[in-house]
C-alpha positions as CSV (number, residue, x, y, z in Angstrom):
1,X,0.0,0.0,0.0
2,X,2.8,2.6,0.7
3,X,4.7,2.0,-2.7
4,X,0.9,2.4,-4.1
5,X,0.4,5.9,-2.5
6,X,4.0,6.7,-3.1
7,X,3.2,6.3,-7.0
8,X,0.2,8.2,-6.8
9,X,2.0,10.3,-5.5
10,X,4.9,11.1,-8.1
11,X,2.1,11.3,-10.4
12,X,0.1,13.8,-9.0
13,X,3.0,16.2,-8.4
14,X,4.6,15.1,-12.3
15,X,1.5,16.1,-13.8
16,X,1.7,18.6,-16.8
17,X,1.6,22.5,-16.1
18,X,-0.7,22.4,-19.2
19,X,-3.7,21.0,-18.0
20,X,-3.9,23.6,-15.2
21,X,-3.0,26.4,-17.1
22,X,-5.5,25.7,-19.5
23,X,-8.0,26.4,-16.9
24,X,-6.9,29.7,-16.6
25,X,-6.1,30.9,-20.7
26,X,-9.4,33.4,-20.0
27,X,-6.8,35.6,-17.2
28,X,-4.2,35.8,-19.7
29,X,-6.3,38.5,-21.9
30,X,-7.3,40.6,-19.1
31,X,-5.7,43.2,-18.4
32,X,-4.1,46.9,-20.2
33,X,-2.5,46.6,-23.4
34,X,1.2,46.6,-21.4
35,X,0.3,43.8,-20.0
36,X,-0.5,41.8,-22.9
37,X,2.5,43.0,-24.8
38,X,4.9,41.7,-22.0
39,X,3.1,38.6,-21.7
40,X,3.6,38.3,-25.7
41,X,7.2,37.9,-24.5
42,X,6.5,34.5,-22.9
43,X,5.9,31.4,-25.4
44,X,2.5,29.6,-24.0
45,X,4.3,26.8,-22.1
46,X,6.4,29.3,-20.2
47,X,3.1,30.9,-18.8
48,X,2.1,27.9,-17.6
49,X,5.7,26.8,-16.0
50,X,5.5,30.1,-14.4
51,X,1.9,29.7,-12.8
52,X,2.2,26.3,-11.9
53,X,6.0,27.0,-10.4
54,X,4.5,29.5,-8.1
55,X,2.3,27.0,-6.5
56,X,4.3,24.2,-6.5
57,X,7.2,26.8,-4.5
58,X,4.0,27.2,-2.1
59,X,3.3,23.8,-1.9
60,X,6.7,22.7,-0.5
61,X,6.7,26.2,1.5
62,X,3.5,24.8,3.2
63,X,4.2,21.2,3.6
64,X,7.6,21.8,4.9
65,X,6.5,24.8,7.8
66,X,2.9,21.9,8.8
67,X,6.0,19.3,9.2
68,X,7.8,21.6,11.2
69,X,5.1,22.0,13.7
70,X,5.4,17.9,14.5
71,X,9.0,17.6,14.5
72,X,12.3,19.1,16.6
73,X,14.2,19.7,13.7
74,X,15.6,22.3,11.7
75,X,15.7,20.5,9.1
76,X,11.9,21.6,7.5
77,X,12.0,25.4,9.4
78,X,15.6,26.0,7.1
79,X,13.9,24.8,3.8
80,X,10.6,26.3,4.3
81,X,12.3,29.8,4.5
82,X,14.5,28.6,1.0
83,X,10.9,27.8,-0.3
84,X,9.3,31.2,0.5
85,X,12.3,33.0,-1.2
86,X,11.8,30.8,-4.4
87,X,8.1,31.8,-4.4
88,X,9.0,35.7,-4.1
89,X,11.3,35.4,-6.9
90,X,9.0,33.6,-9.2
91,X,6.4,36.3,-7.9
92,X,8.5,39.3,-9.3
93,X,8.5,37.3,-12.8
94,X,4.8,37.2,-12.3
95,X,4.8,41.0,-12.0
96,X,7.4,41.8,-14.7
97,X,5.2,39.8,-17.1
98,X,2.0,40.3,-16.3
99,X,1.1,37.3,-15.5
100,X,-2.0,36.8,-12.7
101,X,-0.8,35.1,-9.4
102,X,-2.3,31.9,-8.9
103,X,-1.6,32.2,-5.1
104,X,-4.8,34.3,-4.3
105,X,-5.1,33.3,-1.1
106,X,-1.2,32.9,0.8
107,X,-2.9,31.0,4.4
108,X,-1.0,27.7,4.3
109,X,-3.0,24.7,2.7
110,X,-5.0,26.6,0.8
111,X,-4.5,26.2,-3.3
112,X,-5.7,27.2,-6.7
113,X,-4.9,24.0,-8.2
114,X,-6.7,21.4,-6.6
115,X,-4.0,18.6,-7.7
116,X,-1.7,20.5,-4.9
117,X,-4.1,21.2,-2.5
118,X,-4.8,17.1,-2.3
119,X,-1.3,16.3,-2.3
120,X,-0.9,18.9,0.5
121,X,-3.6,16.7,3.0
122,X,-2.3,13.3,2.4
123,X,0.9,14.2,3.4
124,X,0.7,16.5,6.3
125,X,-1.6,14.0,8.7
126,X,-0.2,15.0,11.9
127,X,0.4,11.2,13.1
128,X,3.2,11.4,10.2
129,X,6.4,9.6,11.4
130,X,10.2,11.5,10.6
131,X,11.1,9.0,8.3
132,X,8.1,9.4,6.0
133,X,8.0,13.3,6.2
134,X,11.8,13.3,5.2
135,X,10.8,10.7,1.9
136,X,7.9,13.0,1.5
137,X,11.1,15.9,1.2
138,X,12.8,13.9,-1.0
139,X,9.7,13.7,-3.2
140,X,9.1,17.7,-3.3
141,X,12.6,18.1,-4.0
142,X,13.0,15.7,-6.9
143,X,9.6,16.8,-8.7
144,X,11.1,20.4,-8.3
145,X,14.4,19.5,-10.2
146,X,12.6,17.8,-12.5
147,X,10.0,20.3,-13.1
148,X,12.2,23.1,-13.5
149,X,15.2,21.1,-16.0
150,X,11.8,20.9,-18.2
151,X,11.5,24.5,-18.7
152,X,15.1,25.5,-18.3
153,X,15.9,23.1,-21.2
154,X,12.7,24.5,-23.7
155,X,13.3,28.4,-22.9
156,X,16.1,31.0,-24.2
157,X,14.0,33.4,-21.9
158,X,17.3,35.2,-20.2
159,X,14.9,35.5,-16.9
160,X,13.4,32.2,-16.2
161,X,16.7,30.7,-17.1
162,X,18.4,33.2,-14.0
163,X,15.6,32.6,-11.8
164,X,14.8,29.4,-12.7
165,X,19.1,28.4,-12.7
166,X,19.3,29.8,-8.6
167,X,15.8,27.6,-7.9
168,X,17.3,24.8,-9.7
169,X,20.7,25.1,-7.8
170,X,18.6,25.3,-4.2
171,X,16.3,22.4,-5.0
172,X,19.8,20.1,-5.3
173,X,20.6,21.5,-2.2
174,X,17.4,20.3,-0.2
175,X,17.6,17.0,-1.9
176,X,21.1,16.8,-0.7
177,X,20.4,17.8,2.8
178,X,17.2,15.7,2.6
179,X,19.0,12.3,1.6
180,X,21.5,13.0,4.3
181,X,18.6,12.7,7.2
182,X,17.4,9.8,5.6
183,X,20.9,8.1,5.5
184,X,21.7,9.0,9.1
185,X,18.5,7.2,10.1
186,X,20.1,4.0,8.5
187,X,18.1,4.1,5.2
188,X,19.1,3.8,1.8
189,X,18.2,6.5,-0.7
190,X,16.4,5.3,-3.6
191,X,15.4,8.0,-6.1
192,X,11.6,8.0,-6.9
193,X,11.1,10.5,-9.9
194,X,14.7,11.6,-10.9
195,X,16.8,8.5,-12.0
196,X,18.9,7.2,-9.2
197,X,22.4,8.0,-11.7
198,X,21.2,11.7,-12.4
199,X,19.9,11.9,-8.2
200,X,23.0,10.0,-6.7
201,X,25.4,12.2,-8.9
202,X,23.6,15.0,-7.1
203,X,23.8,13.8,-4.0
204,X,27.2,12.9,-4.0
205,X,28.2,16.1,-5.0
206,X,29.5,19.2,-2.6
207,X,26.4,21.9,-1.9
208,X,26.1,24.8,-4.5
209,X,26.6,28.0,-3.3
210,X,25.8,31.8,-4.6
211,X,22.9,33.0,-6.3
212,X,21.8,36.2,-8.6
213,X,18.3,37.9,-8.3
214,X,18.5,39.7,-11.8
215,X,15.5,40.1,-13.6
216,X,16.5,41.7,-16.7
C-alpha cells in the first residue's frame, strides 16, 4: 500500500503545467494593453511553468513549515524559509510579465490547483512519522528538479533561465540535505522521480553555493 500511494503520488505532483494552465487561458487577456505585450514575451508553455511554479514553490513552503510544527528539527524550518524565497522570486516574474498570481489566497494549505491542494492533505496527517516526512522531502525536491530542468531546457527566456538556474541550484541543495537525514536514520536513498544515476550524482556532490536575483 505505501509503494501504491507513493506512485500516486509522483504522479500527482509530475503532472503537466498544461492541464492547469489551460483552466486559466481566460486571465491571460485581461488586463491593459502593457500587459498583454509583456506577456507576448513568454511562449504559451512558459506561462504555464510560471503559474504552476509558483504553487508548487508554495506547496513545498506549506508542507515543509505543517512538518515543522510535529518535528524538533531544523531541518523543515531552514527549507521552508529557502521555499518562500523561491516563491518571491518567481512572484516578481509574475509581475514583470503580467502574469496573474495563482496564489490568491497565501494561508497555508490553501491552493488554486486542486492537484496541490490534495497532495498537501495526504501528506501533512499530523500522526506522520520523521522518516516518512523526510521521503515526503525527497519527493518535493525531486519533482522540483525535474520540473524546473523541463523549462530551463525549452526556454532561451534570459529570466526564467536566471531565476529558474538559482531555484534549480537550491532544490539540489534540499535533496542533498534531505538524503543525508534519511541516511543517518540508517536508510538507503532510492530516487523516486529523478533516475537514481542523475539523483545520486547530485547527492554525491559538494552543496552549490551563490545566487543572482536579476531580472533583466
Amino acid at each position: 500500500m505505501k509503494n501504491l500511494n507513493l506512485l500516486i503520488a509522483i504522479l500527482v505532483l509530475s503532472l503537466s503545467s498544461h492541464a492547469y494552465a489551460g483552466s486559466n487561458k481566460g486571465q491571460f487577456s485581461q488586463g491593459n494593453g502593457n500587459r498583454n505585450m509583456q506577456m507576448q514575451q513568454l511562449l504559451t508553455v512558459e506561462q504555464e511553468s510560471l503559474l504552476y511554479m509558483r504553487e508548487e514553490e508554495k506547496l513545498a513552503r506549506d508542507v515543509y513549515l505543517t512538518l515543522d510544527e510535529y518535528f524538533d528539527t531544523n531541518i523543515f524550518t531552514n527549507i521552508a524559509a529557502a521555499e518562500q524565497r523561491h516563491m518571491d522570486r518567481i512572484k516578481r516574474l509574475l509581475n514583470k510579465y503580467g502574469l496573474i498570481d495563482p496564489v490568491v489566497d497565501d494561508t497555508i494549505g490553501v491552493f488554486t490547483n486542486p492537484i496541490f491542494s490534495e497532495f498537501y492533505d495526504s501528506k501533512t496527517n499530523s500522526d506522520v512519522a520523521i522518516k516518512e516526512a523526510i521521503l515526503t522531502g525527497i519527493l518535493i525536491e525531486e519533482t522540483d528538479i525535474m520540473d524546473l530542468q523541463k523549462t530551463i531546457d525549452i526556454t532561451d527566456n534570459a529570466d526564467i533561465q536566471n531565476v529558474y538556474g538559482n531555484l534549480l541550484r537550491g532544490s539540489r541543495n534540499h535533496l542533498r540535505a534531505f538524503v543525508r537525514r534519511l541516511e543517518s536514520m540508517g536508510i538507503v536513498y532510492k530516487a523516486s522521480v529523478l533516475e537514481q544515476s542523475a539523483a545520486n550524482a547530485i547527492v554525491n556532490s559538494p552543496t552549490e553555493r551563490g545566487s543572482s536575483n536579476k531580472i533583466r
